[in-house]
C-alpha positions as CSV (number, residue, x, y, z in Angstrom):
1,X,162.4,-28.0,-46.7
2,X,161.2,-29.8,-49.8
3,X,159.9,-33.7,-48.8
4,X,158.9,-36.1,-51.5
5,X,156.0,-39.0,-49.8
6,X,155.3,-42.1,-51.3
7,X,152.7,-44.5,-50.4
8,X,151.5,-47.9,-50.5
9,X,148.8,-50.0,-49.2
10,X,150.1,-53.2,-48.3
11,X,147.3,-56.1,-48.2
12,X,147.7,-59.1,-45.2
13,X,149.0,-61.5,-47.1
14,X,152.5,-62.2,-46.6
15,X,153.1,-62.6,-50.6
16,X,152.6,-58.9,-50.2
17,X,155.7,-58.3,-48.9
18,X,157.8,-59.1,-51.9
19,X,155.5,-56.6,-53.8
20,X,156.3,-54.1,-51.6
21,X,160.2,-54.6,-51.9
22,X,159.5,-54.3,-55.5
23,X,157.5,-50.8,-55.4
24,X,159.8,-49.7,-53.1
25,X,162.9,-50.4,-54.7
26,X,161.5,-48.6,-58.0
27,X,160.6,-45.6,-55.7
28,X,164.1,-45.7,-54.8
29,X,165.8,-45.3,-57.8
30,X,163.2,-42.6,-59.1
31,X,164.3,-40.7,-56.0
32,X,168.3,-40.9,-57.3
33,X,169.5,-44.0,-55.4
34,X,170.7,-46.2,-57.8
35,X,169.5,-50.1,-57.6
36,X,172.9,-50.6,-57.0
37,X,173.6,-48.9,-54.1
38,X,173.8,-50.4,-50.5
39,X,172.0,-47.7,-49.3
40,X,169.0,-49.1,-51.5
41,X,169.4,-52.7,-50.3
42,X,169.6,-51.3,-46.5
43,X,166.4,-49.6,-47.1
44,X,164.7,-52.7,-48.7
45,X,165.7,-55.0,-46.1
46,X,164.2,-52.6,-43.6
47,X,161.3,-51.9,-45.7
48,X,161.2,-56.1,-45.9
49,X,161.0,-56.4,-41.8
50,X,158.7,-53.8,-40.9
51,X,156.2,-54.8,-43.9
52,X,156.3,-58.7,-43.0
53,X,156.4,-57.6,-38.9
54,X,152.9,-55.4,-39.7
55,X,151.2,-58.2,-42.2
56,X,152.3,-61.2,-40.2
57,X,151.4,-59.8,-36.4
58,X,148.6,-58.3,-37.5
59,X,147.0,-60.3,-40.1
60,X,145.8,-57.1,-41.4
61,X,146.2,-54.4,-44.3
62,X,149.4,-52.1,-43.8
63,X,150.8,-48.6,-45.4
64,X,154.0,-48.3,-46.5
65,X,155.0,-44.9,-46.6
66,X,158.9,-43.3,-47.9
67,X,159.8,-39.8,-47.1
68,X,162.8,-38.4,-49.2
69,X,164.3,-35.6,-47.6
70,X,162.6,-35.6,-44.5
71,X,164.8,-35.5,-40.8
72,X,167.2,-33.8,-39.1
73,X,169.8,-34.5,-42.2
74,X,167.4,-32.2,-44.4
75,X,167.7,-33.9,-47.4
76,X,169.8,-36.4,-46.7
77,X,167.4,-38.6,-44.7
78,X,165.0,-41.2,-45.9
79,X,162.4,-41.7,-43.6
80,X,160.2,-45.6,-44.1
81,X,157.4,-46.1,-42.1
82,X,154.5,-49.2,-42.3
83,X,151.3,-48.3,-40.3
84,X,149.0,-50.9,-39.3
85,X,145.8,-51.4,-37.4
86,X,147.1,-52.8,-34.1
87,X,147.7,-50.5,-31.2
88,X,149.8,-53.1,-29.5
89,X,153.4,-51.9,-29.4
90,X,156.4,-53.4,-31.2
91,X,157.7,-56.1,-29.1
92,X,161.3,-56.3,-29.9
93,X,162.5,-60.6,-29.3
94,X,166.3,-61.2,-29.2
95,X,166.4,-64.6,-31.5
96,X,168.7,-67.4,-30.1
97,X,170.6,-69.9,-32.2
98,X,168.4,-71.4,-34.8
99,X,165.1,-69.2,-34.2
100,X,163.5,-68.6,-37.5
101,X,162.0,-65.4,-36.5
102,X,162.4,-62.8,-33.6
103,X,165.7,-60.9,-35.3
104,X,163.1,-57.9,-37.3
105,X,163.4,-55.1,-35.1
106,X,167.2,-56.3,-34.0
107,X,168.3,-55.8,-37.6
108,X,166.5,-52.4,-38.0
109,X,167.9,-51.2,-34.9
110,X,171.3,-52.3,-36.2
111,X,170.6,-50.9,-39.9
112,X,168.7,-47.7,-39.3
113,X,170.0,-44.5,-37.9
114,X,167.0,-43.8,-35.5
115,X,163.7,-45.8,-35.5
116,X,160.8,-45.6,-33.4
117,X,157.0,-45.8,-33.1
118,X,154.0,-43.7,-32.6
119,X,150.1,-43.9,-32.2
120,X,148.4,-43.4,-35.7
121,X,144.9,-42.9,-35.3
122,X,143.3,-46.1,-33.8
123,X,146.5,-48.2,-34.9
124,X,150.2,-47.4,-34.7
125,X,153.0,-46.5,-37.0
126,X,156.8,-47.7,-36.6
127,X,159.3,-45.7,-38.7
128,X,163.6,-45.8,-38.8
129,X,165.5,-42.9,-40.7
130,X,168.5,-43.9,-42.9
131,X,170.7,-40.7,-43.1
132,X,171.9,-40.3,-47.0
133,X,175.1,-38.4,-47.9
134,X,174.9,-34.5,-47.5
135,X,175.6,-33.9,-51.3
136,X,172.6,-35.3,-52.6
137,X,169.8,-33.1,-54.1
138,X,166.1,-32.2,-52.4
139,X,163.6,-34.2,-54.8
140,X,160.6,-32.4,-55.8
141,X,157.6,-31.6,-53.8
142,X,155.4,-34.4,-54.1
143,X,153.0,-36.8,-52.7
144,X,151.8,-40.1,-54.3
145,X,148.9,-42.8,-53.3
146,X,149.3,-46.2,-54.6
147,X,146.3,-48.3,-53.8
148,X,146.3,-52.1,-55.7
149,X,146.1,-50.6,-59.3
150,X,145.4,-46.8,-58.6
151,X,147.8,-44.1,-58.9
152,X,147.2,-40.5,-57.8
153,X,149.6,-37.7,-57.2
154,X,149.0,-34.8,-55.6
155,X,151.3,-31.5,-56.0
């Protein structure tokens, strides 16, 4: 199974978030989803939550991390996952009426195919697969660091 990684270090400020969006919607299309696919906008929205979830109850750096081609779909998964310093589990809220926050993990539940977490070293990692369709090419082997300004691949 070929997987193609992508990864980017995300720093606490919240204004980080839209950055993120940003790198990961150009990740997306070099992958072969078009910007103007909902698949791409599911994926940014639940790139959006689980970035602000990790910067905002954390108050600390985060990774951001896309797997092409990874899951039980083969290639036609993409896999997102934001790993932060806190072991502290996600605490999934149900939001009532007017609540301005407390609907993150609700939505990726509702938008993702499968999400979860895990322990990552001293921290955690919380991930959701979006299945793709079946027809769509394995990308290239591949892993790539993004870190504030530096690029590195490794093949």
């Amino acid at each position: 199974m070929q997987v193609l990684q992508v990864q980017l270090e995300v720093g606490p400020d919240p204004a980080e978030v839209s950055r993120a969006r940003r790198w990961a919607r150009s990740r997306l299309v070099g992958s072969g989803i078009g910007d103007d696919e909902p698949l791409a906008d599911t994926l940014i929205l639940l790139i959006s939550e689980l970035v602000t979830n990790a910067v905002v109850h954390t108050g600390c750096p985060a990774v951001l991390r896309m797997l092409f081609g990874a899951g039980a779909a083969e290639a036609g998964t993409v896999r997102v996952e934001v790993a932060d310093i806190s072991a502290r589990p996600p605490q999934p809220r149900h939001a009532e009426g007017e609540d301005t926050g407390g609907r993150g993990l609700e939505l990726v539940d509702g938008l993702a195919d499968r999400w979860g977490w895990q322990r990552e070293g001293t921290g955690k990692s919380i991930w959701c697969e979006v299945d793709r369709c079946a027809a769509t090419a394995a990308p290239v082997v591949r892993f790539e660091r993004e870190t504030r300004g530096f690029a590195t691949a490794q093949q």
